[in-house]
N, C-alpha and C positions, 0 to 999 in steps of 0.2 A: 385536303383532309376533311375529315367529319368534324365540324365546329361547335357540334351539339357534345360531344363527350368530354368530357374535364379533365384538364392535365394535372398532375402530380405538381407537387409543393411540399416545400419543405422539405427539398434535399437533402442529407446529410450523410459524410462516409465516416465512418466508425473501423479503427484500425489499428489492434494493438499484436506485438510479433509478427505481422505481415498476415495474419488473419482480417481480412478486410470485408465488413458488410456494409451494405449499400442501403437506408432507409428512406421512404417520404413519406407521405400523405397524401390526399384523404383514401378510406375506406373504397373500395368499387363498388357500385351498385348498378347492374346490370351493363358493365362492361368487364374488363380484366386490363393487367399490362405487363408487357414485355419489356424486357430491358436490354440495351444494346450497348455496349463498351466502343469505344473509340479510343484510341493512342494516335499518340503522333506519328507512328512510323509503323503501325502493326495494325493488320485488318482489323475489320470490326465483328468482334465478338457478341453472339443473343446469348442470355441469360437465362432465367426463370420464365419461362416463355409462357402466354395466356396464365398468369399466375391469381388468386385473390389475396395473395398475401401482399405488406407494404411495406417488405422485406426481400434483400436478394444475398448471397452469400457468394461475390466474385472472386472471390482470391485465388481460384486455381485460372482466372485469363488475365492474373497481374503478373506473371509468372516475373516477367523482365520490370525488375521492382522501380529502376534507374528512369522509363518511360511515364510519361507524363497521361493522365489517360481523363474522358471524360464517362459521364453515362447517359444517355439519352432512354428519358422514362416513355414507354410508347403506350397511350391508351387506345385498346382496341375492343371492337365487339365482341363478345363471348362466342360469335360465330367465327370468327376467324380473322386473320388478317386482310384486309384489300388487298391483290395484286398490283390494281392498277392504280390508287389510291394511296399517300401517304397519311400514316394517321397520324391524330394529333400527340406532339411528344411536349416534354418538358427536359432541360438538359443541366445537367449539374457543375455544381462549381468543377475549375481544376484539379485533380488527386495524383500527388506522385508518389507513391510507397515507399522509395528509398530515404523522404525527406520527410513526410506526413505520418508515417506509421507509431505508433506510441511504442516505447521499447516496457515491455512487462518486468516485473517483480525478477530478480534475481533470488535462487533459492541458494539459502546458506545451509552447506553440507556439515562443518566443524566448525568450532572455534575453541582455543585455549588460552588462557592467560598464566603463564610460568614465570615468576620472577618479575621483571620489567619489562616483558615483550606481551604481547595481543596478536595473537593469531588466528586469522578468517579466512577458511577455504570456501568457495563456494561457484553453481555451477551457473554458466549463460541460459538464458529461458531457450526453450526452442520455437520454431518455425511451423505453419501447416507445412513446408515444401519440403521434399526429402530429394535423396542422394541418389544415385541409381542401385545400389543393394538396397534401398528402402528405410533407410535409419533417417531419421528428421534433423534438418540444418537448423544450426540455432544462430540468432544473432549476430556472433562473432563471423558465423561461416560465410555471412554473407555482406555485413559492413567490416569484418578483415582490421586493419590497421584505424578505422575510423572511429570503433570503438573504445573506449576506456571506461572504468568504473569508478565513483568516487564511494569512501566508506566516512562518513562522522561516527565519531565517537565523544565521551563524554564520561568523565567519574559517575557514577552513580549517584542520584540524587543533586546534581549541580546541573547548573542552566547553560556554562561555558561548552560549547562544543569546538572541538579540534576536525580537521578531515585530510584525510590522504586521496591517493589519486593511484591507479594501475590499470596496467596494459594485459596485464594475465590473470590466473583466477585466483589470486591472496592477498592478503594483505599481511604484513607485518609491521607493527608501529610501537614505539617504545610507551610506556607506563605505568603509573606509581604503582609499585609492586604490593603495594597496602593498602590500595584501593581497587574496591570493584566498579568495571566501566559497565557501560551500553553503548550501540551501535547501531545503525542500519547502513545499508549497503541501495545504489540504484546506480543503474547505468547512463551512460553521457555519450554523444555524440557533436564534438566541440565543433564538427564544421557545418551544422545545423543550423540555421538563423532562428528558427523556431523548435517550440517541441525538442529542444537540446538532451533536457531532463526529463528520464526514465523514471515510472512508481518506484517509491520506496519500499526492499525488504521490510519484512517483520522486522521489529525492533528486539535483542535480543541482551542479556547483561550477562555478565560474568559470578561467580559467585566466589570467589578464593575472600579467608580472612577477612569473613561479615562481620561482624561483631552486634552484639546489641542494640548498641549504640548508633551504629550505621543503619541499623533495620528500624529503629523507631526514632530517634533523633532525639536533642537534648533536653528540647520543651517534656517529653514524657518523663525523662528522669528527676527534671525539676519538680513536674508535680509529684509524685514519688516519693521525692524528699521533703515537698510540704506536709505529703498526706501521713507521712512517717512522723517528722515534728510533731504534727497535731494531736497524734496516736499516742506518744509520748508522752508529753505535754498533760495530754487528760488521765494518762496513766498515773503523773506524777501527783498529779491534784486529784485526784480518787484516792491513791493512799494515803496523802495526807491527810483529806479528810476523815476517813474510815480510821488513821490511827488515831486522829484527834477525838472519833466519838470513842474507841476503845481504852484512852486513855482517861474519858470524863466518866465516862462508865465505872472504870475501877476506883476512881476516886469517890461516886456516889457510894459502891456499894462497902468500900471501908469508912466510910461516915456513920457514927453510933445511933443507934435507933432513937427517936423522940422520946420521952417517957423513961428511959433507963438508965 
């Protein structure tokens, strides 16, 4: 190969819903690179071929997500690749998509709180890959049984959190019917050694039978009640005083004049 041109560093795959991009480094400066995919059992695929960017967007040659795949970063001349010449590459960690991929944000479609029950529907992220009509696989379509979602919950304004566990898209979980909860929802992959746990939904609460009191909490009624006393309080010592000078008043002015 050509020993004068600098290999890539600083591999990294970035992969969340099986959306998968390939980054490294450094910059090109009078050269370019190709990138070439490698699997264990599936030929090798080029990428962003003579490219200056140090960025590659492979996820449509991860197709078969289960396959373990690497990527070999190829620095070549902005003239073209040698034939006869291997140029020089840089090769990146192992990436399996079935096991490494980040599973995305669960979007919550409803939830209701009725009496003592809490209920969360909500849908699986999707996939770049699609179906043969063309509708986009999500998640589920493609880890099936391996998925499940965990939901915490929690009363509103308290730090105890509770969490359920499901295989399909809701949740139902019993509830103090007098208190308003919050929640988030993220998906789980239990037979993952790593990366098990999915980003967390938006956090979202309920609002049935707020009261006051639950919306500002006790410390502001206390002051409240100080500020009220004290209000009072100078109220009660302003009349006093004010009756006491109107009472000195009419005793001066029924007092008989000096001289008369």
């Amino acid at each position: 190969g050509n020993p004068e041109l600098p290999t890539a560093v600083n591999i990294t795959w970035s992969s969340i819903n099986f959306k998968t991009i390939l980054q490294w480094q450094p910059k090109p400066s009078g050269y370019l690179y190709t990138v070439e995919i490698h699997g264990q059992t599936s030929d090798t695929k080029k990428k962003c071929i003579l490219t200056e960017e140090t960025e590659c967007d492979v996820t449509d040659v991860l197709r078969n997500v289960k396959e373990t795949y690497t990527a070999h970063i190829l620095s070549v001349m902005s003239t073209g690749m040698d034939n006869f010449e291997e140029p020089p590459f840089a090769v990146s960690e192992k990436f399996t998509p079935y096991s490494q991929t980040v599973l995305g944000k669960p979007e919550i479609q409803n939830y209701t709180q009725k009496g003592s029950k809490l209920n969360v529907v909500f849908e699986d992220p999707l996939t770049p890959y699609t179906f043969p009509n063309g509708s986009f696989q999500s998640i589920r379509d493609i880890f099936q049984h391996d998925l499940e979602y965990k939901m915490y919950y929690w009363k509103d304004q308290s730090s105890g959190k509770k969490d359920a566990t499901t295989k399909s898209h809701k949740f139902e979980v019993s509830v103090d019917s007098t208190k308003n909860y919050c929640f988030y929802i993220q998906g789980i992959v239990p037979s993952r050694r790593e990366n098990r746990n999915g980003q967390e939904s938006m956090v979202l609460c309920t609002s049935v039978g707020r009261n006051i009191l639950d919306e500002y909490g006790a410390e502001v009624f206390i002051i409240i009640a100080v500020i009220a006393i004290a209000v009072i309080t100078l109220a009660i010592v302003l009349s006093v005083i004010l009756c006491k000078r109107k009472k000195a008043k009419a005793a001066r002015e029924k007092e008989p004049l000096n001289g008369v």
